[in-house]
C-alpha positions in Angstrom: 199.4 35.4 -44.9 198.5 37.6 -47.7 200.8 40.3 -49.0 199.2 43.4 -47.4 199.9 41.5 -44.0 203.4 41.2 -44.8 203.9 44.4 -45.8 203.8 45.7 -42.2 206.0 43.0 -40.6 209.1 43.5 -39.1 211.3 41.0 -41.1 209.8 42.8 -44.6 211.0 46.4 -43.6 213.8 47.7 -46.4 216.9 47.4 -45.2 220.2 48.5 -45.9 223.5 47.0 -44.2 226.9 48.6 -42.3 229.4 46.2 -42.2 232.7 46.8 -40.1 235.6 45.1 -40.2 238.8 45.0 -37.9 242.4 44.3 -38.7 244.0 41.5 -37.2 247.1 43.1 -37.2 249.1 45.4 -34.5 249.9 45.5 -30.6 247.5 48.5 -29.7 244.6 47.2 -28.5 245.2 43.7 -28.8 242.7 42.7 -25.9 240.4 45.1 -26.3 237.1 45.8 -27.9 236.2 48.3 -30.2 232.5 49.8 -30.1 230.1 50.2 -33.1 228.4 53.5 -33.0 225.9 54.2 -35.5 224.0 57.1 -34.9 225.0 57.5 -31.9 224.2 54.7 -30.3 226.0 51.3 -29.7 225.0 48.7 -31.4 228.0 45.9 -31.2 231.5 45.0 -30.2 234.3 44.2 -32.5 237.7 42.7 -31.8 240.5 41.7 -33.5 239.9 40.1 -36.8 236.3 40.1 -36.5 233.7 41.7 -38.6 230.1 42.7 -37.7 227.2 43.8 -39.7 224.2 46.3 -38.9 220.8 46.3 -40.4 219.7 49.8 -40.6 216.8 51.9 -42.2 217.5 53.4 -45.5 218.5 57.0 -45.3 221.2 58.8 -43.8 223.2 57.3 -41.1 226.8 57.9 -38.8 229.3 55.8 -38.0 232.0 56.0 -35.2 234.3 53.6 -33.8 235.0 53.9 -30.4 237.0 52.7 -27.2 237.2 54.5 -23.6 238.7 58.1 -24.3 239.3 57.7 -28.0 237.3 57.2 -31.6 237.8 57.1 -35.0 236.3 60.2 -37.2 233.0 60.0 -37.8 231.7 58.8 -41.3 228.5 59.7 -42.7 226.8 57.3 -45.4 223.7 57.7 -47.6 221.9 54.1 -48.2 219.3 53.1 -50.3 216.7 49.9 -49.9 219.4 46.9 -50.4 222.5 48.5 -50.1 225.8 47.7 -48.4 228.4 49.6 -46.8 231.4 48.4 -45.9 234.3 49.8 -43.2 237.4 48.9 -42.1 238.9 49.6 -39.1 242.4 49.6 -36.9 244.4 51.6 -34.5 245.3 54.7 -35.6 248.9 54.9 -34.9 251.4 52.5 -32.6 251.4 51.6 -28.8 253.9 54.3 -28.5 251.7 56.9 -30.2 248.4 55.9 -28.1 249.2 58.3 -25.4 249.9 61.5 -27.8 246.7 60.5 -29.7 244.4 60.0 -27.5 245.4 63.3 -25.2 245.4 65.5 -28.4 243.7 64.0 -31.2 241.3 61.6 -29.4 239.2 61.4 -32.8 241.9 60.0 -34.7 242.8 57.4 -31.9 240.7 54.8 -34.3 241.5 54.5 -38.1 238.4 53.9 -39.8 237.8 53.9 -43.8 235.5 52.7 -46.4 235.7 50.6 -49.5 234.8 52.5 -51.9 233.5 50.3 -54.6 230.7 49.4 -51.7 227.3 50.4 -53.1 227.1 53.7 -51.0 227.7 57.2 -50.9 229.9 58.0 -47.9 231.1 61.7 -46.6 233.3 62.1 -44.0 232.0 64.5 -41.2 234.0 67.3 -39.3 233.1 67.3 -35.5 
């Protein structure tokens, strides 16, 4: 195939990469699945101690990490062709705070930060 055929293929589109990871640690949780949300829409499931990655466009994207009734902040990151971002995630407080959280701050139920010497811009984003 010459090169102006694979220019157009899926699999040679530039890409840029979210990775999430999630703390083994804690009781809150512990059975339960976190959802990836980027740009809102779900894209994966991550439990304890796992890590996922998402191929994305270049360009501006969102991430939020989510369960039932509670999230973490939203994060926004700028990517160029190549680029990696990467997350981390946990419960944001105890077992014995998951009540209070997720009745008054429900966007803060889900700790979620970036490494910053990732090759990306990232803003956090007020809702």
């Amino acid at each position: 195939m010459d090169t102006a055929s694979r220019a157009g293929s899926a699999s040679e589109l530039p890409v840029a990469t979210i990775a999430v990871r999630r703390q083994p640690g804690g009781q809150r949780d512990i059975f339960r699945a976190y959802r990836i949300v980027v740009d809102g829409k779900t894209v994966g499931k991550i439990r304890r101690g796992q890590s996922r990655e998402v191929q994305v466009s270049p360009g501006s994207h969102t991430l939020v990490i989510a369960i039932d009734w509670g999230s973490s902040p939203m994060a926004q990151v700028e990517l160029q062709t190549g680029d990696r971002a990467a997350f981390v995630c946990e419960p944001g407080g105890s077992a014995e705070t998951a009540l209070v959280t997720s009745l008054f701050d429900r966007h803060a139920y889900i700790s979620l930060s970036w490494d910053v010497s990732a090759r990306a811009r990232c803003v956090p984003v007020r809702r």
